[in-house]
PyMOL Python script that loads the backbone (N, CA, C, O; Angstrom):
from pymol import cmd

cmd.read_pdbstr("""\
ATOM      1  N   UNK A   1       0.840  -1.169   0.000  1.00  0.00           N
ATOM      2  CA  UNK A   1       0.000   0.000   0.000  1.00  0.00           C
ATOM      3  C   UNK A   1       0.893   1.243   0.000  1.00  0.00           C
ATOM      4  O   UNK A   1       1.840   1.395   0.772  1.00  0.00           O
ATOM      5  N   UNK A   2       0.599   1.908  -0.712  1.00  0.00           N
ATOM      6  CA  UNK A   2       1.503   3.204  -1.033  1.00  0.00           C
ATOM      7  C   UNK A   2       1.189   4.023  -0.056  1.00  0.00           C
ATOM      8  O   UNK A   2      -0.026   4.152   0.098  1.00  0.00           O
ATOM      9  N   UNK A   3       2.294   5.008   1.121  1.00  0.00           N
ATOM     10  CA  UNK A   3       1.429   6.296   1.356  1.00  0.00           C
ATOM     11  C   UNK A   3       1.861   7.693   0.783  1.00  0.00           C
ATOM     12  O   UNK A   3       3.039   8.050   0.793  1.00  0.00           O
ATOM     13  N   UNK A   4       0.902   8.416   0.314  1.00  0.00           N
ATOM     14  CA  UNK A   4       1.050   9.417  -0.361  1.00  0.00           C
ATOM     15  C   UNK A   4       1.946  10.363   0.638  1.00  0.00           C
ATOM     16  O   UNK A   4       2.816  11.085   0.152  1.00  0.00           O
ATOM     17  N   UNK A   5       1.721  10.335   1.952  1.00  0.00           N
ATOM     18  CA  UNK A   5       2.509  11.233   3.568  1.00  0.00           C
ATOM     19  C   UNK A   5       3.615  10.977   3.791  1.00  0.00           C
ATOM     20  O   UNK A   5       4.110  11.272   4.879  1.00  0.00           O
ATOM     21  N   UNK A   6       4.349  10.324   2.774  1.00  0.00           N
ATOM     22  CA  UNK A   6       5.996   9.853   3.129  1.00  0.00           C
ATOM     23  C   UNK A   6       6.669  11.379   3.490  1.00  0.00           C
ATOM     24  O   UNK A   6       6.948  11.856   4.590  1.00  0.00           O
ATOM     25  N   UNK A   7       6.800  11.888   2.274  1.00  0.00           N
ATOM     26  CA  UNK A   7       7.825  13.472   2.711  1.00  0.00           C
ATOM     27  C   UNK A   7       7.293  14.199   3.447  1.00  0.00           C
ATOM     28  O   UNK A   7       8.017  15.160   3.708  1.00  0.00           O
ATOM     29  N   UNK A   8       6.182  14.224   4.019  1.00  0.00           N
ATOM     30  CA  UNK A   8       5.605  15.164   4.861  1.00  0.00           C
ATOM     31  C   UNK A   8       5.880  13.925   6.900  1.00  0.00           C
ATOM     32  O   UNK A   8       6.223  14.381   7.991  1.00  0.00           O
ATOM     33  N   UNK A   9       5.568  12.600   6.573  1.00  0.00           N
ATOM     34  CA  UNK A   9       5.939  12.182   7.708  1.00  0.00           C
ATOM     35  C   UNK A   9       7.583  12.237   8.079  1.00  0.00           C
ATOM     36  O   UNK A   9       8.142  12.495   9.144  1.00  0.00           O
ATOM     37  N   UNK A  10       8.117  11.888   6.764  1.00  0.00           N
ATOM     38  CA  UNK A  10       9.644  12.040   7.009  1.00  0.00           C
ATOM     39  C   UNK A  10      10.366  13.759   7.962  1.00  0.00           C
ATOM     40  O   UNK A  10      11.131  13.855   8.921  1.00  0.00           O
ATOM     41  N   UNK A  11       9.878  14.511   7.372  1.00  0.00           N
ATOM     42  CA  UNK A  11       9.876  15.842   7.662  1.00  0.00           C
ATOM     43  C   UNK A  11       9.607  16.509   8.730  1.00  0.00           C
ATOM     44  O   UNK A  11      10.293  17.411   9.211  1.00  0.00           O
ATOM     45  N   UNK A  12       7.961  15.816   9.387  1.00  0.00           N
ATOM     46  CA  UNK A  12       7.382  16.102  10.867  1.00  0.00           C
ATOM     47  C   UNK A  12       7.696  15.951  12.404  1.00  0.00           C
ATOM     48  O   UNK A  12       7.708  16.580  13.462  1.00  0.00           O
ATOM     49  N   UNK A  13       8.052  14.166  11.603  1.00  0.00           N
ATOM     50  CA  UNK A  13       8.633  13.264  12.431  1.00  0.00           C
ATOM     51  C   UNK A  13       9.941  12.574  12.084  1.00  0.00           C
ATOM     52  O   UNK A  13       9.909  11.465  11.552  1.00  0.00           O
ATOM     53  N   UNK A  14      10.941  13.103  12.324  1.00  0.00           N
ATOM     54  CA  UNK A  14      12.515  12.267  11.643  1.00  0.00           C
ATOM     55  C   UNK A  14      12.729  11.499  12.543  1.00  0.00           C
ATOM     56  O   UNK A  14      13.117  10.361  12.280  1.00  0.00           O
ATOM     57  N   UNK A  15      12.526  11.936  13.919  1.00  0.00           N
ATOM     58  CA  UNK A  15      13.147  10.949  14.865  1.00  0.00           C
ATOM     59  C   UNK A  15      12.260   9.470  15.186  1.00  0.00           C
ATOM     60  O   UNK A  15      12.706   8.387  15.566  1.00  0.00           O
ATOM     61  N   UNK A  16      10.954   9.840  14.903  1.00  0.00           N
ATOM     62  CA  UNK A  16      10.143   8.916  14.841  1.00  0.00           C
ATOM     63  C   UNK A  16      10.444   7.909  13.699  1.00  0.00           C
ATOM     64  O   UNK A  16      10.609   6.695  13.818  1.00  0.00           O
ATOM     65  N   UNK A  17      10.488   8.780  12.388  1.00  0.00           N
ATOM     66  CA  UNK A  17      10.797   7.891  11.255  1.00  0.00           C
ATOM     67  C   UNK A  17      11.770   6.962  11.450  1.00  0.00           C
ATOM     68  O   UNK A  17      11.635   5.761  11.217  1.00  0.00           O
ATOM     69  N   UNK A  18      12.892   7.568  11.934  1.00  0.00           N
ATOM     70  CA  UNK A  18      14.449   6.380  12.191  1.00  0.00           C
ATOM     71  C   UNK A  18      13.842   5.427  12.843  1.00  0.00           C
ATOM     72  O   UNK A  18      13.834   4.312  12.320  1.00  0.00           O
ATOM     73  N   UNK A  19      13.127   5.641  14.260  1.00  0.00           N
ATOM     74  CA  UNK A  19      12.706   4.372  14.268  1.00  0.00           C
ATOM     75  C   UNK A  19      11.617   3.096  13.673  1.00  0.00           C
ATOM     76  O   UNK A  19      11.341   1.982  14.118  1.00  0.00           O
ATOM     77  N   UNK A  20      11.184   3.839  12.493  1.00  0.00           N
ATOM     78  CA  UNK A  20      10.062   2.906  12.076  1.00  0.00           C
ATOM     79  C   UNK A  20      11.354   2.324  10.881  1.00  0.00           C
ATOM     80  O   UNK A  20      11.172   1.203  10.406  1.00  0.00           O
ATOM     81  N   UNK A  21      12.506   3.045  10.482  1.00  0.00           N
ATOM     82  CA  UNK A  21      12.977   2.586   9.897  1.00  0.00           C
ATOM     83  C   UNK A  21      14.004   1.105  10.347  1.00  0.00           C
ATOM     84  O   UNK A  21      14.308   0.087   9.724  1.00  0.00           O
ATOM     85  N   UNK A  22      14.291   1.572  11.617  1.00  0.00           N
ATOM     86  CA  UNK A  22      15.047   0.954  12.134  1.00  0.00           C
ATOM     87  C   UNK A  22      14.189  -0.696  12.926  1.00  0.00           C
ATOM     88  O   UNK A  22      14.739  -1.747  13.256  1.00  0.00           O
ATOM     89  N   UNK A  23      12.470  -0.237  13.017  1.00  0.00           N
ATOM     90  CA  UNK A  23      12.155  -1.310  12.898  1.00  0.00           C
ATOM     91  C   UNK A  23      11.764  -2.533  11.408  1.00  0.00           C
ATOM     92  O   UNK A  23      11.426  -3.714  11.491  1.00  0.00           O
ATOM     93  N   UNK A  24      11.910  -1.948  10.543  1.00  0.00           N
ATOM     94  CA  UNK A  24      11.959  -2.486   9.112  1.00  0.00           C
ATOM     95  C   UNK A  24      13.493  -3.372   9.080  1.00  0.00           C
ATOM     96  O   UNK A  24      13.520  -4.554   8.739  1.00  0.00           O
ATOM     97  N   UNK A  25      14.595  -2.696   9.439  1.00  0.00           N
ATOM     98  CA  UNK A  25      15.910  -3.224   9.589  1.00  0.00           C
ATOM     99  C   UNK A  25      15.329  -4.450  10.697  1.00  0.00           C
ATOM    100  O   UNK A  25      15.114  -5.542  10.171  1.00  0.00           O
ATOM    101  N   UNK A  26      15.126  -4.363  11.838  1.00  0.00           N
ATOM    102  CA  UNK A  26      14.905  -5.856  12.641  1.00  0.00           C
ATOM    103  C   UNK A  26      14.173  -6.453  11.838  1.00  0.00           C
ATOM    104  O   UNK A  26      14.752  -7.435  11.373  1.00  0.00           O
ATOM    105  N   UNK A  27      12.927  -6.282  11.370  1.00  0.00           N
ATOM    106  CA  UNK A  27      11.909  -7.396  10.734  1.00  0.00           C
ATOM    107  C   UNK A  27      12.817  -8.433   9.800  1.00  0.00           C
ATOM    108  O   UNK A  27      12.908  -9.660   9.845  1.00  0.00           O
ATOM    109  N   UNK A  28      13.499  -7.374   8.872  1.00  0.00           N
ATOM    110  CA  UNK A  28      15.118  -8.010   7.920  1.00  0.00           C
ATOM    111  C   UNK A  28      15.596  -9.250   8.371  1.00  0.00           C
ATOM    112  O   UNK A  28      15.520 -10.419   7.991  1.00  0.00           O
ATOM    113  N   UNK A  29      16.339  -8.365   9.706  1.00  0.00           N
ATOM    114  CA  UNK A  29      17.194  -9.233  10.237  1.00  0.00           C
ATOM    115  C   UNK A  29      16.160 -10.594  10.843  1.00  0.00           C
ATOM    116  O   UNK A  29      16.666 -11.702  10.666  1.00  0.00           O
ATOM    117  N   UNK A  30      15.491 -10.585  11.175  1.00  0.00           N
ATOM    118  CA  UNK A  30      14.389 -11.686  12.376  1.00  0.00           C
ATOM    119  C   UNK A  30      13.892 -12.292  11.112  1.00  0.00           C
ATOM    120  O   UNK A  30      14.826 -13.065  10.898  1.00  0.00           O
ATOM    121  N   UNK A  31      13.195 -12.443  10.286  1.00  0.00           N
ATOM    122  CA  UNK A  31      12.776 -13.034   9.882  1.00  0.00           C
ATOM    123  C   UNK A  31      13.184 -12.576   7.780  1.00  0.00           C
ATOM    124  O   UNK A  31      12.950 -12.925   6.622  1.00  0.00           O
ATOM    125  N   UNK A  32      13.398 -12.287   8.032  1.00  0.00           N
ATOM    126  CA  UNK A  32      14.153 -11.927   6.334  1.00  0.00           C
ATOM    127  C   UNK A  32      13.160 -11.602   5.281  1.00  0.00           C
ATOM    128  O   UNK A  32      12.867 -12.205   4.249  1.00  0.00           O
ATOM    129  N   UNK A  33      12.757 -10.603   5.751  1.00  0.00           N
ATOM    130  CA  UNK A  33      11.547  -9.946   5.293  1.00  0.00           C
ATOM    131  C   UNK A  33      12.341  -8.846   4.862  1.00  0.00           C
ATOM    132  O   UNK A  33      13.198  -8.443   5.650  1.00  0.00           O
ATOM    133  N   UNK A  34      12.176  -8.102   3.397  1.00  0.00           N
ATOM    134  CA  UNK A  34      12.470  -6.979   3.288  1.00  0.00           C
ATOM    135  C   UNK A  34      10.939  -6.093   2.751  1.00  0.00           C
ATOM    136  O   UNK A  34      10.391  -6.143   1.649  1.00  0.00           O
ATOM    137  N   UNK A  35      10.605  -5.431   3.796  1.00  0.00           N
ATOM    138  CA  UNK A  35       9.713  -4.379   3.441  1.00  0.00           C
ATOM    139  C   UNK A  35       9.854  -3.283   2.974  1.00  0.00           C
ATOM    140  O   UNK A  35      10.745  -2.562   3.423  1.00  0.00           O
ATOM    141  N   UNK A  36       8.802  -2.726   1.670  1.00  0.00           N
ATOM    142  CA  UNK A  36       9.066  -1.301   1.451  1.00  0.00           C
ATOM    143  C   UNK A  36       9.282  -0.087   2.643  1.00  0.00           C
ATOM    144  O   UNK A  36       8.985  -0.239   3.828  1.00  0.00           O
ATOM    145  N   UNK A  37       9.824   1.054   2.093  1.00  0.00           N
ATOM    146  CA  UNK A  37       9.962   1.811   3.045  1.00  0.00           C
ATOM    147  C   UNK A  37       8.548   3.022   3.476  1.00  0.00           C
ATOM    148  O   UNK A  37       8.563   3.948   4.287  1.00  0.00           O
ATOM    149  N   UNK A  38       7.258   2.465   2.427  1.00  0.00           N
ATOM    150  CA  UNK A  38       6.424   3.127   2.988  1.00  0.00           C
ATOM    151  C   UNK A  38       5.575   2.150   4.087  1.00  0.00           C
ATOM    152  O   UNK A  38       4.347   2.173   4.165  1.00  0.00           O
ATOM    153  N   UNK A  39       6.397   1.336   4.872  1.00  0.00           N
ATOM    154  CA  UNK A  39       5.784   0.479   6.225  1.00  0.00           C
ATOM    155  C   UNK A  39       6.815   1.215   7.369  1.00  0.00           C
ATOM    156  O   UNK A  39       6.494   1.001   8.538  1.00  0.00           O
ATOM    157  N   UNK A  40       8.059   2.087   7.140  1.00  0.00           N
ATOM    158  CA  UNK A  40       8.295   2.654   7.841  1.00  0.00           C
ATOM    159  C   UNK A  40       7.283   3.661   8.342  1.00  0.00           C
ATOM    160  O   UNK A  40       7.334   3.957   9.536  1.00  0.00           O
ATOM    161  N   UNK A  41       6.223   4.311   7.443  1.00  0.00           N
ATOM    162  CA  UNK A  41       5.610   5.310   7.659  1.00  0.00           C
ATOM    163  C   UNK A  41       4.341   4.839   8.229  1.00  0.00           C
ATOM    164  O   UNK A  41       3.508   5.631   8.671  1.00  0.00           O
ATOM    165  N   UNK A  42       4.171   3.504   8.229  1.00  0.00           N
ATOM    166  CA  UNK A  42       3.135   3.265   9.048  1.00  0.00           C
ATOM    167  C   UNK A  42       3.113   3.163  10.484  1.00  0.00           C
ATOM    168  O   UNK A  42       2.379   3.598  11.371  1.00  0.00           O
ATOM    169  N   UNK A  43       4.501   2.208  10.416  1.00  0.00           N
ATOM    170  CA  UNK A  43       5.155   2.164  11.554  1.00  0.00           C
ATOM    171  C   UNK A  43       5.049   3.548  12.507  1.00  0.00           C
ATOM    172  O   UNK A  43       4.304   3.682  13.477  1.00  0.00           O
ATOM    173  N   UNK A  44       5.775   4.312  12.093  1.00  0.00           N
ATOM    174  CA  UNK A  44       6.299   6.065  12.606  1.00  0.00           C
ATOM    175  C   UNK A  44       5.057   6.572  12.995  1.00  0.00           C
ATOM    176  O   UNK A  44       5.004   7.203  14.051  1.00  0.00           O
ATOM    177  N   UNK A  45       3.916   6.384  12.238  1.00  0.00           N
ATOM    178  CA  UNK A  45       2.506   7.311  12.531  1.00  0.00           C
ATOM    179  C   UNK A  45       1.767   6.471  14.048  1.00  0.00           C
ATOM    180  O   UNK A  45       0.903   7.012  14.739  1.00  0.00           O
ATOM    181  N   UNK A  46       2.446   4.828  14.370  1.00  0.00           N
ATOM    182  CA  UNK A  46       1.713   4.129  14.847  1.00  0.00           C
ATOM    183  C   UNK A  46       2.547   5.111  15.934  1.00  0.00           C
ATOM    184  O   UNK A  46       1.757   5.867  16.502  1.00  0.00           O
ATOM    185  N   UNK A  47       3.641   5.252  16.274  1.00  0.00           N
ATOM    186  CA  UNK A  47       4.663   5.821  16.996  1.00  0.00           C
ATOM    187  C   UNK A  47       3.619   6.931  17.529  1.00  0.00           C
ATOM    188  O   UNK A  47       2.865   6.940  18.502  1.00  0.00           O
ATOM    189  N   UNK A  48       3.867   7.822  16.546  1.00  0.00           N
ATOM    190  CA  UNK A  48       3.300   9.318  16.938  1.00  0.00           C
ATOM    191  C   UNK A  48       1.779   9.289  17.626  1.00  0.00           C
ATOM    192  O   UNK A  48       1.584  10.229  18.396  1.00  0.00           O
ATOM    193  N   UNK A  49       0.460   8.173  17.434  1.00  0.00           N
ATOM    194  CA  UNK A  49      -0.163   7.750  17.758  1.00  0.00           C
ATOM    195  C   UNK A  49      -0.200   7.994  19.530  1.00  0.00           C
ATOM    196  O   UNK A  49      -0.587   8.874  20.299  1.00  0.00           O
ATOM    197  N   UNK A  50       0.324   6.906  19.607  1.00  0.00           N
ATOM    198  CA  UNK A  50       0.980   6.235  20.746  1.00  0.00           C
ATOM    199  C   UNK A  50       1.415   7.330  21.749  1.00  0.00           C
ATOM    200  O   UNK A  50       1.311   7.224  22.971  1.00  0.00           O
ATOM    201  N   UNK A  51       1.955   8.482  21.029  1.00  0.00           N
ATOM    202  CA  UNK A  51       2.864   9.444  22.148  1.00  0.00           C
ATOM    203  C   UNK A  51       1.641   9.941  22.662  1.00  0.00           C
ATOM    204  O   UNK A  51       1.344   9.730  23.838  1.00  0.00           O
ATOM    205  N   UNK A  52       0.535  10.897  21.524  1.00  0.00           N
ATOM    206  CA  UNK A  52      -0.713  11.340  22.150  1.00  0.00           C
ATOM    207  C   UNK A  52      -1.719  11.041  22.654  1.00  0.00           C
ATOM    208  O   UNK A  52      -2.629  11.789  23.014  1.00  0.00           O
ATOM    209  N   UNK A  53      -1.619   9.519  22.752  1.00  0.00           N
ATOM    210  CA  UNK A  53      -2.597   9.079  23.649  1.00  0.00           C
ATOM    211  C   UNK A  53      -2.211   8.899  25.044  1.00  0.00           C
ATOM    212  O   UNK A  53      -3.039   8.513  25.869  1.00  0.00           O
TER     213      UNK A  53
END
""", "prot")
cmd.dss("prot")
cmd.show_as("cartoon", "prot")
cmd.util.cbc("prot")
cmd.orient("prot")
């Protein structure tokens, strides 16, 4: 699934992003999955989610 909010999440949230990126890198490593990098951005939003609740 494509998200159209990549450069705007990348931008909002960087520090968040590293880690959605950096959870894409474990999934890799754990099970050898390589996911696109717009599941980082799902990841990152689940992040930002999370802080405001």
């Amino acid at each position: 699934m494509k998200n159209n909010l990549l450069w705007d999440i990348k931008r909002f949230y960087p520090k968040e992003f590293m880690a959605g990126k950096e959870a894409l890198n474990i999934i890799k490593q754990q099970f050898g999955i390589q996911l696109p990098e717009d599941e980082a951005d799902f990841i990152t939003m689940h992040i930002v989610e999370a802080q405001m609740n």
